[in-house]
C-alpha positions in Angstrom: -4.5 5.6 16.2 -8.3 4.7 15.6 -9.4 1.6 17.4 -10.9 0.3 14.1 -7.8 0.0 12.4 -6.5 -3.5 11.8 -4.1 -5.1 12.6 -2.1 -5.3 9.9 -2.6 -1.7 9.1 -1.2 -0.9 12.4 1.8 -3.7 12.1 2.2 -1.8 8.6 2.3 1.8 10.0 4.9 1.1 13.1 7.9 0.8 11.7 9.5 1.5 9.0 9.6 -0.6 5.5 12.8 -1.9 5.3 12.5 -5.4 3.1 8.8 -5.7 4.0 6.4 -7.5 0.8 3.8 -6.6 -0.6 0.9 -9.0 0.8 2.2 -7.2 4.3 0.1 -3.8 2.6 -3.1 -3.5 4.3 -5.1 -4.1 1.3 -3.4 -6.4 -0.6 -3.2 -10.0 -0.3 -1.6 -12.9 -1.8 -3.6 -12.6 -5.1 -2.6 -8.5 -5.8 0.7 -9.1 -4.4 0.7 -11.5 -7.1 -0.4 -9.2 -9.9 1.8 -6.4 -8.7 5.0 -8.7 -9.0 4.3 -9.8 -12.2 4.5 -6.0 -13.3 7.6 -5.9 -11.4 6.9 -4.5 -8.1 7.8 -6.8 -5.7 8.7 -4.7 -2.4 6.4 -2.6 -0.3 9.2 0.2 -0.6 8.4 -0.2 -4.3 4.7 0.7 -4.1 5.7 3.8 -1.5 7.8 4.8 -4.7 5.0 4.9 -6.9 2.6 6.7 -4.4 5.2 9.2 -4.1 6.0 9.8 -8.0 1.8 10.3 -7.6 3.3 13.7 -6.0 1.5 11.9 -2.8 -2.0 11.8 -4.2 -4.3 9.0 -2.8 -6.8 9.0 -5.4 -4.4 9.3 -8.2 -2.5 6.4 -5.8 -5.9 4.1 -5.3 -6.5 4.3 -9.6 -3.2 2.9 -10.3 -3.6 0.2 -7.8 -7.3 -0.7 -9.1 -5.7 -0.7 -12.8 -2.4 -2.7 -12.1 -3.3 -4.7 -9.1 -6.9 -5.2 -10.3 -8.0 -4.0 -6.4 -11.5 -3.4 -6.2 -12.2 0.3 -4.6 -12.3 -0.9 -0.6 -8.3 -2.7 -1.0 -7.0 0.4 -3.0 -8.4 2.4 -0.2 -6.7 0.4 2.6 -3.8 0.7 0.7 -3.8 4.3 -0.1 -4.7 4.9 3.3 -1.8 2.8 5.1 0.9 4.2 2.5 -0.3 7.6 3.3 -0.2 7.1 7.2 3.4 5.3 6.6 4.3 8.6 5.1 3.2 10.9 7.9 4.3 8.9 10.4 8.2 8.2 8.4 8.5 10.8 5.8 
């Protein structure tokens, strides 16, 4: 893995999901987390479910997380990209 990941991409990306929430997705903090849950995803399994039903397409993937997260484009990047490297490495 590239030295310029974080650290919380890298805590992210090492294991798998299991009960793990949403402000533990590089990207997202306590204020998207927020937004997410009050459209009712709560879980970080929950956003892998949407990136998947995206047939696996970042872009598609960082759109829907600017329009329901309200994550400007460098957090729906980190997110897309940490989901996507969860998936390669898991999936």
């Amino acid at each position: 893995m590239s030295s310029t990941t974080s650290q919380k991409f890298r805590d992210f990306t090492s294991e798998p999901l299991k009960d793990k929430q949403l402000n533990e997705v590089p990207g997202l903090g306590p204020k998207l987390a927020s937004n997410l849950e009050q459209s009712g995803i709560t879980k970080a399994y929950e956003l892998l479910g949407i990136y998947l039903t995206l047939l696996k397409n970042k872009e598609y993937f960082e759109l829907w997380i600017r329009d329901n997260a309200g994550a400007n484009r460098h957090q729906a990047k980190q997110c897309a990209d940490s989901i996507d490297a969860f998936c390669s490495q898991f999936l």
